[in-house]
N, C-alpha and C positions, 0 to 999 in steps of 0.2 A: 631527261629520259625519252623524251620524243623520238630522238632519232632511233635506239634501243628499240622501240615500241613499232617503230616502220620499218625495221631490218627485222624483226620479229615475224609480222603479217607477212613480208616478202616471203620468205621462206616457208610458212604456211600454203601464199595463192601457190607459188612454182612448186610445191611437193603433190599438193592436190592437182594441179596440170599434171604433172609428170607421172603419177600415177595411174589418173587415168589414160595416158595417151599410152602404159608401158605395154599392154596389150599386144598393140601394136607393132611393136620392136622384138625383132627375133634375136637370137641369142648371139649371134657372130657380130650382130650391128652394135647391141651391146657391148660386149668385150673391146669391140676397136674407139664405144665413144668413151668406155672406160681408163683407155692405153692414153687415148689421149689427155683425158683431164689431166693423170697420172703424172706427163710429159710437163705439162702448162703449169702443176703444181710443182715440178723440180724447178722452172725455170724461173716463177716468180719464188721460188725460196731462194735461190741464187741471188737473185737481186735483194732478197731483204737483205740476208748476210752480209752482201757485201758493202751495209752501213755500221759493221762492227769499228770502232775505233781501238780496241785493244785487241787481240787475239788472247791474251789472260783472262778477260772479263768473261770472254764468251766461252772460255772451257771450262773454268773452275765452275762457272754458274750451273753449266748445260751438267758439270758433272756431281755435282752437289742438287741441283737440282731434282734430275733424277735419281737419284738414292732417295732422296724422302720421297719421291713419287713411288717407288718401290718399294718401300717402308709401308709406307701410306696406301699402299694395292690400288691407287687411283685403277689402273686397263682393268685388274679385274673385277672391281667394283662394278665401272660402268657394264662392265660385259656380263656379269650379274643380272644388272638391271635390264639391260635390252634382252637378255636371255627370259626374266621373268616376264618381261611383255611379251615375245613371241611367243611365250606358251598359251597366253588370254587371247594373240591375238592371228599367230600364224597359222591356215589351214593345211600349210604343206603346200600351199601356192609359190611363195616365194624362193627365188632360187639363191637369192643373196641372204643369210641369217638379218635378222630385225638388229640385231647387237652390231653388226661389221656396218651395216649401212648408216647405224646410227652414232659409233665412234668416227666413219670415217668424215662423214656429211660434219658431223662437230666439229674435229679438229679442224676439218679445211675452212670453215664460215669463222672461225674464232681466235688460228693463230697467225694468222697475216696480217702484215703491216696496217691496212687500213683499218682494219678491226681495234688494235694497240694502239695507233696515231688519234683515229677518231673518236675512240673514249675517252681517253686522256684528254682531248682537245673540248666535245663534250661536255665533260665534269667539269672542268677548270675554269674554263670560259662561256659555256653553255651554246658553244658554236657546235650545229647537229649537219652540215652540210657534207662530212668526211663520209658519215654514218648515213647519209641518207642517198650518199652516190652509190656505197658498198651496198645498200640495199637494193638496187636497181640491178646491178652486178649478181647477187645472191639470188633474184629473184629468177633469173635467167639459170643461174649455177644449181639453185632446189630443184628445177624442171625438168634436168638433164640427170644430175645426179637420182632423185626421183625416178626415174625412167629406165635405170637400169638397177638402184638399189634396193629400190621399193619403201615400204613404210617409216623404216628407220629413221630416214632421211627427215619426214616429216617430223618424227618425236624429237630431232634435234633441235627446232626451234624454241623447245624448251632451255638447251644447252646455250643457245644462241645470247636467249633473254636472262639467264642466271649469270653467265659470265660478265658478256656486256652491261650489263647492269651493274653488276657487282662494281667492275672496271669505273663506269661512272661514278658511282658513289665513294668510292675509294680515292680517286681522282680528284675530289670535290671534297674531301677532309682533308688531303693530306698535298695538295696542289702544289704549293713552294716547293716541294720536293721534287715534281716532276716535269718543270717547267724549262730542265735543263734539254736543249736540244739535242746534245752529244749521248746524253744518258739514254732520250726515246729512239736515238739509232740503234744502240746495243739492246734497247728492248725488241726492237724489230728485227736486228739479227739475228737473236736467238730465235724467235717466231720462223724465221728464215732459214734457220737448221730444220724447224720441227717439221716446215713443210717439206723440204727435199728428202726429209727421211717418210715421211706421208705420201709423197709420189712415186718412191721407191718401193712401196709397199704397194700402189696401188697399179703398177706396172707391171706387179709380184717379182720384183727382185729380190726383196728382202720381207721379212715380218717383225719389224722392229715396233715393240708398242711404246708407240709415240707419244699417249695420254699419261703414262709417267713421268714425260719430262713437263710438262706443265706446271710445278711449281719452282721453274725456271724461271718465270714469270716476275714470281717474288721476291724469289732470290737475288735475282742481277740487280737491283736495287742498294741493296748492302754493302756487294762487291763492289759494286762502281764507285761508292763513297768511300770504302775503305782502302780498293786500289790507290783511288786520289789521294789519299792520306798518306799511303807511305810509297807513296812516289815510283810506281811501278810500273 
C-alpha cells in the first residue's frame, strides 16, 4: 500500500499548490489549460486501447459494464456527493461545480494504464515503483487540474486512495488470476476507452458520463476467461 499512500499525498501537495496559485489564473488561461489536458487525455486513451487483443472483449465488457454502472447510478451517486459537499463547502467562489471538478480529477488519476498496471503489479508482487512514478506525474496533474477546477480536485484523493487500494488488495487475493499479461492489456484498454471519452468531455465535445462505465473494470475479467474458453 505504500505506493497508494504516495500517489495519495501527491495529489493532496499538487491540489493544495494549485489552489492556491488559482487566484491567479484568469479565465481564458483556464479554458485553453483545460482544452489541452482534454487533448493529452484523448491521446494517452488512444494508446491504452490500442493494447486491446480482442475487439469482443472490449465491447461486450465496456457494454455490460456500463449498464450495471447505470443500474447501479455510480455518475449520479458521485455527483450527489460532490453536490453535498459544495453546499458545506462552496461560497459561490468557484466557477467549476465541487462535483464536475471532482468526477473529473478522479476518473482521469484512476483510469489509465499506469494506475491498473501498477496496482496490479503492487498487490501481486509488492513492486510500488509503477505507482510511485504515476505519483510524481499526478502531483504535477493535481496542481494544474487544481488550478482551474478548484476544490474537487482535492477531495478526489480520496477516490485516488479507495480505488487504488481497493485495486491492491484485490490483486493480492486473487493474483494468479491477474498475472496473465494479454488479460492487463485489455484491462488497460478498456481504461483507454474511458479516458478518450473523459477528454472528449473535457474539450466539451460531448457529456458522456464516464463513472458508469467503471465496473468495466470487473467485468473484462470474466469475458477474457470465458472468451478463451470458447474460442472466440
Amino acid at each position: 500500500m505504500l505506493g497508494v499512500l504516495i500517489n495519495t499525498a501527491t495529489v493532496i501537495v499538487g491540489s493544495i499548490i494549485g489552489l492556491l496559485i488559482k487566484k491567479g489564473i484568469n479565465e481564458k488561461f483556464s479554458s485553453a489549460i483545460m482544452t489541452v489536458i482534454g487533448l493529452c487525455t484523448i491521446v494517452m486513451g488512444v494508446q491504452g486501447a490500442l493494447e486491446i487483443s480482442n475487439a469482443i472483449i472490449m465491447i461486450v465488457s465496456l457494454v455490460i459494464g456500463t449498464l450495471l454502472g447505470m443500474l447501479m447510478r455510480i455518475s449520479r451517486g458521485i455527483e450527489k456527493l460532490g453536490n453535498l459537499v459544495e453546499t458545506k463547502f462552496n461560497r459561490g467562489e468557484e466557477k467549476v461545480s465541487i462535483a464536475q471538478g471532482f468526477i473529473t480529477a478522479s476518473l482521469l488519476f484512476c483510469v489509465g494504464g499506469m494506475t491498473i498496471v501498477g496496482s496490479l503489479t503492487a498487490g501481486i508482487s509488492g513492486n510500488n515503483d509503477i505507482l510511485i512514478a504515476k505519483a510524481m506525474l499526478d502531483l504535477i496533474s493535481s496542481c494544474v487540474l487544481a488550478s482551474t477546477l478548484g476544490l474537487g480536485v482535492l477531495l478526489s484523493s480520496i477516490f485516488v486512495f479507495v480505488l487504488q487500494g481497493g485495486l491492491v488488495l484485490l490483486s493480492g487475493l486473487i493474483g494468479g488470476l491477474l498475472t496473465d499479461m494479454v488479460l492487463i492489456g485489455d484491462i488497460t484498454a478498456v481504461g483507454g476507452v474511458m479516458m478518450i471519452a473523459l477528454g472528449l468531455n473535457l474539450v466539451k465535445i460531448t457529456k458522456i458520463e464516464v463513472a458508469d462505465m467503471l465496473p468495466t473494470f470487473i467485468v473484462v475479467v470474466p469475458i477474457y476467461y470465458l472468451i478463451g474458453l470458447l474460442g472466440i
